[in-house]
N, C-alpha and C positions, 0 to 999 in steps of 0.2 A: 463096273459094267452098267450100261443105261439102261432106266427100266422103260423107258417111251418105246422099245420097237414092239415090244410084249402087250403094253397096255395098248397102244396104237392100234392093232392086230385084236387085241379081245373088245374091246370097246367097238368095234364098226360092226362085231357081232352080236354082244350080248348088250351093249347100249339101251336104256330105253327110251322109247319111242315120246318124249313128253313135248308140248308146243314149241316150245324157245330153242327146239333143236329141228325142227324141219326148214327146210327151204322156203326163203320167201319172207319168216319170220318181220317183222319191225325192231328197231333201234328202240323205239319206244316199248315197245311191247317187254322185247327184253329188260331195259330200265325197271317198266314195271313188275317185272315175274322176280327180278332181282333182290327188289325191296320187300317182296312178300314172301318169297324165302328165307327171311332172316328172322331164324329161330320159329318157323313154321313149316312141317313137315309138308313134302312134294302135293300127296293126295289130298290134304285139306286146299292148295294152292291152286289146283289144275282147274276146278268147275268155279272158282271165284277169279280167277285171271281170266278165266273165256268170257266172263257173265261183263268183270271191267272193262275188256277191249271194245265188246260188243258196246256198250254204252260207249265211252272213251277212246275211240280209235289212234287221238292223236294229243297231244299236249295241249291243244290248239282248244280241244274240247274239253277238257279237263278245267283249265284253266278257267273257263267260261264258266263253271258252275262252281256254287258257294262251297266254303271246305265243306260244311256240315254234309253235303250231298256226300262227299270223297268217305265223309267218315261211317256214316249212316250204308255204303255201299261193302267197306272195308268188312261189316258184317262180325265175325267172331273167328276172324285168323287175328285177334289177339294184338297188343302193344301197337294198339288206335293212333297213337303218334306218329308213327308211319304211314296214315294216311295223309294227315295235314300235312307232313313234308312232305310226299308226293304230291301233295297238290302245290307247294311249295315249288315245286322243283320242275312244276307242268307251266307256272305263271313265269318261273327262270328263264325256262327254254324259248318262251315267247318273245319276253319281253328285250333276253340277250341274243338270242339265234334265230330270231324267227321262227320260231316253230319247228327248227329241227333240230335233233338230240344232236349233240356236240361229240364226234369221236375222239379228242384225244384226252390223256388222262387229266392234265388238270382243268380242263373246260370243267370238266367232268365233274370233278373233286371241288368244282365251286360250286356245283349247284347245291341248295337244300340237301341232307341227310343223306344225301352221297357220299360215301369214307371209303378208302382206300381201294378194300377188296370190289365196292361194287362197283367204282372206277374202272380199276382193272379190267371187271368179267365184263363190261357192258363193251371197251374199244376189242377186247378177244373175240367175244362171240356173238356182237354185232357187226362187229366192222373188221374181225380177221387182223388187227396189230398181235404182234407177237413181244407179250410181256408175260411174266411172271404171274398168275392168278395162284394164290394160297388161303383157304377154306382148313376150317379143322378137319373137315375128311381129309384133304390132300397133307394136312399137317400130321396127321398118324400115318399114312403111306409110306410119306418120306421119313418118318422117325423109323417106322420098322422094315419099309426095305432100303432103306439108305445109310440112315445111321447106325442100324441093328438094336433099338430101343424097344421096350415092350409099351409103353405110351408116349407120346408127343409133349411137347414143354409147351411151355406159356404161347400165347403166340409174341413174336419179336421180330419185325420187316427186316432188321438187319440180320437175321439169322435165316427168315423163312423163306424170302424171295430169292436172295444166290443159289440159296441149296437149288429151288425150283428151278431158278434161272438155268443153272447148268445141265438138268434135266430134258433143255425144250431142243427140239430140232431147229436146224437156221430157218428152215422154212415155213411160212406164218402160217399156210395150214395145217401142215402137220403137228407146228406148236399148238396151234389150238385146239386138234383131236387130242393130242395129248392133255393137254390139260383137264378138257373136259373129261376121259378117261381115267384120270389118277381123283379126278373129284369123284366119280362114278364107282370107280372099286374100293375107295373107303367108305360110300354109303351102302353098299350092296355085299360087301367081300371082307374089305377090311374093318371091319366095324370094331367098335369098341369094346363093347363085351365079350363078342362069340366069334370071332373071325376064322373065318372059311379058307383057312389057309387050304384043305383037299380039294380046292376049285380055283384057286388062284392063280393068274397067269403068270407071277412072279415068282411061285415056288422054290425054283430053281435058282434064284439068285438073291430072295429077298436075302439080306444082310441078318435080320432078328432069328429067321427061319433053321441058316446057317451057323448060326452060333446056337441053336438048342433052344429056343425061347426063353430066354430067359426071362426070371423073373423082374418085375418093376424094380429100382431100388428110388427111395426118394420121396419127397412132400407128392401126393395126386392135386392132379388141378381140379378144383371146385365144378363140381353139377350145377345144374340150376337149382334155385332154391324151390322148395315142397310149394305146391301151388296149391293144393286142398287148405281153407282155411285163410289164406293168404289175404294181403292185401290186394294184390292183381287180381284173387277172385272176386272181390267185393268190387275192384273197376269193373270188372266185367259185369256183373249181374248190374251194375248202377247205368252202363251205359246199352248194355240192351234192353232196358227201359227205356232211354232218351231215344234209343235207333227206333223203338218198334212204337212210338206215341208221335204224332204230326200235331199236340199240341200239350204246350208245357205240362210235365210231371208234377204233381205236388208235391211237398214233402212228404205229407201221408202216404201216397204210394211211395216213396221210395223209403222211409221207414219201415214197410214191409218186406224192402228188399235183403234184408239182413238184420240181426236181431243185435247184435254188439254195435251200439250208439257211437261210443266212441272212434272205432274202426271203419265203422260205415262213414262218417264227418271227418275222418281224417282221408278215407279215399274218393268221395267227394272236391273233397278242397285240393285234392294234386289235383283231380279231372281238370276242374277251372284252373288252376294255375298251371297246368299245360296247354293250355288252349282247345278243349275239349268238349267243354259243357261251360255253360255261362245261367244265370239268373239266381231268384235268392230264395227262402223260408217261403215268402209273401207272396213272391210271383211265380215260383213254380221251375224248375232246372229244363232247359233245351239244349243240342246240339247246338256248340258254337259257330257262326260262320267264319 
């Protein structure tokens, strides 16, 4: 039994209402709301995607300013490297398209820090192709009302896109309500920990539902690791220093940024060896261009 007429039908009602989904939207804009949705929750993305487009309307404009701007913009939605590839992927768009985002998937899939899924979601719900899009929301959907699992596997293309594939209607926008819908009720419905199965439009067919929920059996797939303490927090405190100073840091302040020497020099030295921060002891750490 398909679950798209169900989620098709609950999604055009209970949907929310976020930029990348009105009318009018940009290609671009999507691209961008894409990349900063990864591994960054909706509400921290909504007032920082409005504040980018409002500067950066177009690739066109992007590309024209130094990455350091992109990164210094990118603010504290976290894993900074995704700015420099978007700005990566803003000089792409210029220098192989003119200036306009490319719809099909592997234009797509060649630009900078473009991979699979954001391929996918940018030719669906930019441009309306009807492919497969699979998100770990949509991947616990289809494990528990499909397969009848109580968690999702690894993710695996040769496993996760047929499943979806078979799931889409022939017609490309109903495929793409649907998709958008099945990513929508495992961030809202089908969650992870507490699913709302007494509100779910699937109830009645999920597959996991119908066999009694069963329990997990099997290795769980790894969380994110503990960020308190980490080394991604010492990137972070080290680089909103570099965002919020217009002129080099010394080491003395950033010595203050963290009291473990070691840790703090070790997350230092990825910033610059990702292309992030550049200068020395002597001269003081800045955003790289």
């Amino acid at each position: 039994m398909s679950i798209s007429p169900a989620v098709a039908a609950w999604f055009r009602v209970e949907g929310r209402d976020l930029p990348w989904r009105r009318p009018g939207f940009t290609a671009w804009g999507t691209l961008v709301s894409e990349i900063m949705l990864q591994q960054t929750p909706v509400a921290r993305v909504v007032p920082r995607l409005e504040l980018w487009l409002e500067r950066w309307p177009t690739p066109r404009d992007l590309a024209a300013s130094p990455a350091s701007e992109a990164v210094r913009a990118w603010d504290r939605l976290g894993y900074p490297r995704r700015a420099l590839a978007l700005h990566a992927a803003a000089i792409a768009i210029v220098e192989r398209h003119d200036g306009v985002v490319p719809e099909d998937v592997p234009s797509l899939l060649a630009l900078p820090g473009v991979g699979d899924y954001t391929a996918r979601a940018v030719a669906v719900f930019a441009f309306g192709h009807r492919h497969p899009v699979v998100d770990t929301n949509v991947r616990r959907v289809l494990a528990r009302a499909v397969e009848g699992l109580a968690e999702p596997w690894a993710p695996k293309a040769g496993r996760d896109l047929p499943l979806m594939e078979a799931q889409l209607p022939e017609d490309a926008e109903e495929a793409r309500v649907v998709s958008a819908g099945v990513m929508e009720l495992g961030a809202l419905v089908c969650t992870a920990r507490s699913p709302r199965c007494d509100v779910c439009p699937l109830i009645d067919r999920c597959a996991w539902v119908l066999a009694g929920r069963p329990e997990h059996v099997g290795p769980r797939l790894r969380g994110q690791a503990r960020f308190e303490g980490s080394d991604r927090q010492v990137r972070g405190l080290i680089m909103a220093e570099l965002r919020a100073s217009d002129v080099p840091v010394s080491q003395t302040e950033l010595d203050a940024v963290w009291a473990d020497a070691a840790q703090r020099e070790r997350a230092l030295a990825g910033l610059i060896r990702d292309g992030l921060a550049t200068g020395s002891s002597d001269e003081g750490y800045v955003l790289a261009d």
